[in-house]
LUMNULUM-892112 format. One record per residue (C-alpha): x, y, z. Coordinates in pm, whole numbers, padded with zeros to 5 digits, always signed. Layout:
<atoms>
XYZ ...
</atoms>
This chain:
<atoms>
+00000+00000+00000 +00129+00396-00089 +00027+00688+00083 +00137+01026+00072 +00305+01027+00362 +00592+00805+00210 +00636+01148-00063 +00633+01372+00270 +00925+01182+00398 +01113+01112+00064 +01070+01513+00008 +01168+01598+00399 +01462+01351+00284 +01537+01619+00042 +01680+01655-00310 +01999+01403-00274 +01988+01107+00030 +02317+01107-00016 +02358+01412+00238 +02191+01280+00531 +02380+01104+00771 +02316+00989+01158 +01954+00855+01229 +01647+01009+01132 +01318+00984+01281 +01005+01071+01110 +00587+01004+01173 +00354+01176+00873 +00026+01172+00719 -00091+00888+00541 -00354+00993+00246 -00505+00877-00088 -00809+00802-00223 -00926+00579-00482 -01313+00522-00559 -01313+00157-00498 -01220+00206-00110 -01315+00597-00088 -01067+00838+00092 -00735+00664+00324 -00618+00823+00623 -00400+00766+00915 -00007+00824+00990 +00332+00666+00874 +00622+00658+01087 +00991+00589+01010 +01337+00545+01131 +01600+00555+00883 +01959+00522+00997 +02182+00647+00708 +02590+00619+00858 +02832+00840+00687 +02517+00924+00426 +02736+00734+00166 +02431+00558+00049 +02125+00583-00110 +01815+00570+00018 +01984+00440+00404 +02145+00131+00570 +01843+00047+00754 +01500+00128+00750 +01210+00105+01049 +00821+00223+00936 +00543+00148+01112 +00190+00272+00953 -00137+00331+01092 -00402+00348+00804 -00751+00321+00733 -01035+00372+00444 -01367+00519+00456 -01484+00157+00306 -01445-00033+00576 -01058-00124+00607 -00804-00114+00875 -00442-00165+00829 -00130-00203+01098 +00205-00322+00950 +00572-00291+01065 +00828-00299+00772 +01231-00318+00796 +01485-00325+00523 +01859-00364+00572 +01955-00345+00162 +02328-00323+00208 +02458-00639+00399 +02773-00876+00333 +02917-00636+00102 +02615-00484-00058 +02538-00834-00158 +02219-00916+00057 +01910-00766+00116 +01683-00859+00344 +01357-00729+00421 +01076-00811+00680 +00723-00737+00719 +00440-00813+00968 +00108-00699+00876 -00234-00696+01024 -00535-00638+00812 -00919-00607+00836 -01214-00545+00527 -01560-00561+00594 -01600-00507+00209 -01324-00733+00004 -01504-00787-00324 -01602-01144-00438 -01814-01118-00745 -01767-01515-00780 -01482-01752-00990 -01432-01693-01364 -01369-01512-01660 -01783-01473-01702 -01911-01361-01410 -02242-01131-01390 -02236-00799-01240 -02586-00637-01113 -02527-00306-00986 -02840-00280-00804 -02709-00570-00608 -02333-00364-00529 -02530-00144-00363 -02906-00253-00174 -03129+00016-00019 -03047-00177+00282 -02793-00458+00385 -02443-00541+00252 -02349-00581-00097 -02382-00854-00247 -02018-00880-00365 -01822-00772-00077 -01742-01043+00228 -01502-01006+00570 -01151-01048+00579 -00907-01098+00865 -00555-01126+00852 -00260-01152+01000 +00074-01212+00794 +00448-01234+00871 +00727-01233+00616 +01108-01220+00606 +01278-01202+00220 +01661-01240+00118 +01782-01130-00212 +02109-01195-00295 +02269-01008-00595 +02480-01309-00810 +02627-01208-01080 +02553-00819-01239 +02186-00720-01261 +02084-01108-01168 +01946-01153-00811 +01826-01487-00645 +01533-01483-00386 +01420-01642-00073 +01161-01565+00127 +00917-01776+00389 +00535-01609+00461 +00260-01694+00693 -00105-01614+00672 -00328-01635+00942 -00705-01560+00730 -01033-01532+00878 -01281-01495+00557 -01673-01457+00647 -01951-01355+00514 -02142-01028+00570 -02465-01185+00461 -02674-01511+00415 -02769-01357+00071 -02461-01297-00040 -02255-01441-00365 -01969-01573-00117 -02232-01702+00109 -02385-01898-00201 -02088-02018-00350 -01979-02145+00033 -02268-02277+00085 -02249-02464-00306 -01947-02632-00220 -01716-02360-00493 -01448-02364-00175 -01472-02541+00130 -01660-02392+00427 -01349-02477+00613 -01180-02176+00471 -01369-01927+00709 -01054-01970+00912 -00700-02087+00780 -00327-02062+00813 -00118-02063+00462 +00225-02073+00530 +00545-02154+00262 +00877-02047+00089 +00922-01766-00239 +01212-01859-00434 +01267-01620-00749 +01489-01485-00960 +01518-01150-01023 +01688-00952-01347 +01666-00561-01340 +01839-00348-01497 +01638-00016-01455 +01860+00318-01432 +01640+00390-01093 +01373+00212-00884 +01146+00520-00864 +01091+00701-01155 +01284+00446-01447 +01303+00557-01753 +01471+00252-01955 +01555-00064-01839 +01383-00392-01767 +01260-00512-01444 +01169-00960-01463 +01077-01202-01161 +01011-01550-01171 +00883-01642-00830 +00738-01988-00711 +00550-01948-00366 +00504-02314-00185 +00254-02362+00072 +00328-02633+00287 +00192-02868+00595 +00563-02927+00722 +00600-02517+00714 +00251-02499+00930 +00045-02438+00654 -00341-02576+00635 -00332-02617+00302 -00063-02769-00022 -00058-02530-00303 +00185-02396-00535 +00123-02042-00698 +00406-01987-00976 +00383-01590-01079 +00622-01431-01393 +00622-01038-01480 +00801-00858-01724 +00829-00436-01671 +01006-00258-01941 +01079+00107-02020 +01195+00256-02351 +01241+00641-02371 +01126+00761-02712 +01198+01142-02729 +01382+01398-02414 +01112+01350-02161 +00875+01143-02308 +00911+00713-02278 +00726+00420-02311 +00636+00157-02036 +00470-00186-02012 +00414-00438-01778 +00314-00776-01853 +00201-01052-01558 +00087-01424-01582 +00006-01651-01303 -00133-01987-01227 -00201-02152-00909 -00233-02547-00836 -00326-02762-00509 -00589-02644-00253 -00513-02270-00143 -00755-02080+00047 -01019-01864-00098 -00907-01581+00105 -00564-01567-00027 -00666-01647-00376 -00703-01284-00472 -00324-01204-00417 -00071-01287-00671 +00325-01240-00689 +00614-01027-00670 +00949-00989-00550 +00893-00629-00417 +00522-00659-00267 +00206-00916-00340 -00021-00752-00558 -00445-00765-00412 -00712-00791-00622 -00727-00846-00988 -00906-00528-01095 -00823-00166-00909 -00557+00075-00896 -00273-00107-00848 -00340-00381-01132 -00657-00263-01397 -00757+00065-01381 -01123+00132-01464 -01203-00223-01343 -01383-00266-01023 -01140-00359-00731 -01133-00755-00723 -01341-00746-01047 -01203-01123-01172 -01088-01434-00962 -00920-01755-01062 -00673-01966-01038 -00517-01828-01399 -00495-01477-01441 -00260-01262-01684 -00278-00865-01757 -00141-00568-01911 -00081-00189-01858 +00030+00003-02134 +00157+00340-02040 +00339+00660-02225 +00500+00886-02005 +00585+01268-01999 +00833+01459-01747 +00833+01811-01779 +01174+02028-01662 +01213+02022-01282 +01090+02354-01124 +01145+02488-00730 +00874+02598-00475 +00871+02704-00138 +01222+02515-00117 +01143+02179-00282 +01252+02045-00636 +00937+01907-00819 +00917+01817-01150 +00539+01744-01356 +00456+01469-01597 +00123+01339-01789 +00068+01010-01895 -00163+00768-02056 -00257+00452-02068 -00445+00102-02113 -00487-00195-01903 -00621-00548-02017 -00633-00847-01853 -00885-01141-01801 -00865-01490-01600 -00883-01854-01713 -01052-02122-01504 -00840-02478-01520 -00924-02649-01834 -01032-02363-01997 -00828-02287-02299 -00613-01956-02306 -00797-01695-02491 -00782-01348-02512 -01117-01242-02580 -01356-01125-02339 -01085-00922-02201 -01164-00648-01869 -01015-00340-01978 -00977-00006-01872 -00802+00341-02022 -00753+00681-01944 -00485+00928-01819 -00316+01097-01552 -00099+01355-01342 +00206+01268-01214 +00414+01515-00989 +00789+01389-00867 +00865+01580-00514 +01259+01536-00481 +01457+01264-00689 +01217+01001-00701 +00852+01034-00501 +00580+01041-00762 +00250+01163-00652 -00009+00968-00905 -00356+01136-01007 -00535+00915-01267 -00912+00900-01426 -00978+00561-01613 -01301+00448-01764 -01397+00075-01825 -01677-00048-02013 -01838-00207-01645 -01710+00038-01375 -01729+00352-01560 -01516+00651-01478 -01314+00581-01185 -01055+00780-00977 -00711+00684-00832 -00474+00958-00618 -00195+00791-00463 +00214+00724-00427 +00441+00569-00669 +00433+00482-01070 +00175+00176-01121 +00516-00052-01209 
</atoms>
């Protein structure tokens, strides 16, 4: 999840980390707002210990967040990263996160599922679409650089996942109740290994503007690692960036997954990465114009298109900024097993944005997308889309 309050401090960081040096303590506003979820709120906090400032961003990293929505969801995590150890040839990052929706959307499995709107939202009552989730996760990753841009992961997760439903009437409680995934899954621990490879060669993490970014990740869930459930979710993405003209470039991210075995229906909805587990097929963080957790299955692949503008950097009250414009398309669809691997009846959504980089590298996002279902939709928040 981005915020604003992760600009604040990359701005407060100011124009170069490389000046900073000692410990620095920070706590900040955490905002955006996206119309699937409504406005975010709530604070970030941070301790960043930089040494001798020879670095960039720090040697070690501390932030807790606070943050909720006004659509129903709470969120406490703790995050550390140490990204320079054994002679800047191991990273390794850690994360323990609790998490509650009232209002995750299940609109049911497959490529074909109906959509009533006067269902999403009743004169009284839940929606139909929407159940309760509960979780609690903890995570540790190591990334080891091997040989030039080539880096090998390792990682182990646990997920503790309460998943109810809001209603007797609705679609989760039917397909429950139909025997679409066990009743058993209302509570569940998934716990297992990430291995992954990772090749990037971007010219920065932030703001790249050439450069390709590839993982390969398998993520095991396993009874001898305490997990309820055997399942095997295997997850590839390709990000590239081409600059075409001074200022303007070109960038595309591709992702295909497929899961096997018996995972939970709660932690179906999140698929693969070596930086952060993407939620929900559909949203602002995977298919823009597409209602948040629009599509579930157990074979899933999408696209975002994007061309990107930076304008000449520009200083106000103190602070570099710099402004950009883009536009783009997203596509993507899911496959149930058996199914062969079309591409039509694809979910798709397009439209354009603001962008506004505070400092080096913290990109404050403003997009409008429209979709043929969800109509125009809204996304402010932190950070390119890949």
């Amino acid at each position: 999840m981005l915020c604003l309050g992760l600009v604040l401090a990359g701005a407060w960081q100011g124009a170069s980390a490389q000046r900073i040096t000692g410990t620095r303590v920070s706590a900040l506003p955490a905002l955006n707002y996206n119309s699937d979820e409504g406005f975010g709120y709530g604070v970030i906090g941070g301790v960043y210990g930089h040494g001798d400032g020879a670095v960039d961003p720090y040697y070690w990293a501390v932030e807790p967040l606070i943050f909720f929505t006004t659509n129903g969801r709470r969120e406490l995590r703790v995050f550390a990263d140490l990204p320079y150890l054994v002679h800047r040839r191991l990273r390794v990052s850690g994360l323990v996160l609790w998490d509650q929706d009232c209002c995750l959307p299940y609109f049911g499995l497959g490529n074909a599922t109906t959509f009533d709107p006067a269902l999403a939202s009743p004169d009284g009552g839940p929606s139909y679409y929407t159940y309760v989730r509960e979780r609690l996760t903890g995570l540790a990753d190591l990334q080891w650089r091997a040989v030039g841009p080539l880096r090998v992961l390792l990682g182990y997760a646990a997920h503790r996942m309460d998943a109810l439903s809001r209603s007797p009437v609705t679609r989760f409680a039917a397909d429950s109740a139909a025997g679409v995934f066990p009743a058993t899954d209302a509570v569940t621990v998934s716990a297992g290994i990430k291995l992954g490879l990772v090749f990037d060669t971007r010219d920065q993490e932030r703001d790249p503007q050439r450069g390709v970014w590839i993982d390969a990740l398998v993520w095991r869930g396993m009874p001898a690692l305490g997990s309820d459930h055997t399942f095997t979710r295997l997850t590839g993405t390709f990000r590239g960036y081409l600059p075409l003209t001074r200022g303007v470039n070109v960038a595309l991210r591709l992702l295909g997954e497929t899961v096997t075995g018996d995972i939970p229906i709660a932690m179906l909805p999140d698929m693969g990465s070596s930086l952060a587990d993407l939620t929900e097929f559909g949203g602002g963080r995977t298919l823009r114009g597409v209602f948040r957790g629009r599509l579930l299955d157990r074979r899933r692949g999408f696209a975002n298109l994007e061309a990107r503008w930076r304008g000449g950097r520009f200083d106000l009250l103190g602070q570099r900024l710099r402004p950009g414009l883009v536009a783009f398309f997203d596509a993507g669809r899911v496959w149930s097993p058996g199914e062969s691997l079309t591409l039509r009846d694809l979910a798709w959504g397009t439209g354009g944005g603001g962008r506004l980089t505070w400092g080096d590298a913290f990109v404050v996002t403003f997009d409008v997308a429209y979709g043929r279902e969800a109509g125009v939709q809204f996304y402010i928040d932190v950070g390119h889309l890949f």
